[in-house]
C-alpha positions in Angstrom: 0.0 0.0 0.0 2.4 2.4 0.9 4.6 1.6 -2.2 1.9 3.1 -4.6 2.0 6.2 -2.5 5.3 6.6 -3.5 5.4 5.2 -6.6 2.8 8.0 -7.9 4.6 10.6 -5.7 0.9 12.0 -4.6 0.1 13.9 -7.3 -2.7 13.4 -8.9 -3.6 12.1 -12.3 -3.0 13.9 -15.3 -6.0 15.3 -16.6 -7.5 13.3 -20.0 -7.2 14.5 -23.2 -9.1 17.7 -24.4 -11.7 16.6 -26.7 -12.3 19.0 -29.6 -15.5 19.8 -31.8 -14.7 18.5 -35.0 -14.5 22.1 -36.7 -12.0 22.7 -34.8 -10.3 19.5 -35.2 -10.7 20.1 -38.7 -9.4 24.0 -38.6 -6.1 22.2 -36.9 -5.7 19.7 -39.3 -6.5 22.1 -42.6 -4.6 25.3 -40.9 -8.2 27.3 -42.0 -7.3 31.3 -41.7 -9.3 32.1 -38.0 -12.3 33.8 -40.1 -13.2 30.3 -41.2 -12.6 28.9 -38.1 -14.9 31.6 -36.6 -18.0 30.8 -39.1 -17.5 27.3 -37.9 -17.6 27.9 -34.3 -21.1 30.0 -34.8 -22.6 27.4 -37.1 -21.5 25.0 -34.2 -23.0 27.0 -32.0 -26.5 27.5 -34.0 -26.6 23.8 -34.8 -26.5 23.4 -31.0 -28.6 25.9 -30.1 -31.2 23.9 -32.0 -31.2 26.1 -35.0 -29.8 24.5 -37.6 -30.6 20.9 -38.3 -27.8 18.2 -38.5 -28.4 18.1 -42.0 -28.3 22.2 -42.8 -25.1 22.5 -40.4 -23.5 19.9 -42.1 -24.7 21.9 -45.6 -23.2 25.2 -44.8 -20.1 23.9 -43.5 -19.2 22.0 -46.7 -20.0 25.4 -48.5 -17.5 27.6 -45.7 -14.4 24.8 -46.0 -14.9 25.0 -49.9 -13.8 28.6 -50.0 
């Protein structure tokens, strides 16, 4: 018991991975100047909110990325 005290050194755990939205996994992956990346967050953010539909949100990002 006391061996796993001082094998972890009593800190605690590190924390788990953040887990991103997938625009911006996809801003970090395509390096999308931060206007792009900012239409994204606030169709994220309407989509969310309930006013867009999975389908529509999924729509209108295609046509921002294709820009």
């Amino acid at each position: 018991m006391l061996g796993g005290l001082l094998v972890g050194g009593g800190r605690p755990p590190p924390p788990p991975p953040e887990q991103l939205s997938a625009a911006a996994r996809v801003a970090r992956e395509q390096a999308v100047p931060e206007s792009v990346q900012a239409e994204l967050a606030a169709l994220n953010r309407r989509k969310d909110n309930g006013q867009l539909s999975e389908a529509e949100y999924e729509q209108q990002r295609a046509k921002v990325l294709s820009r």
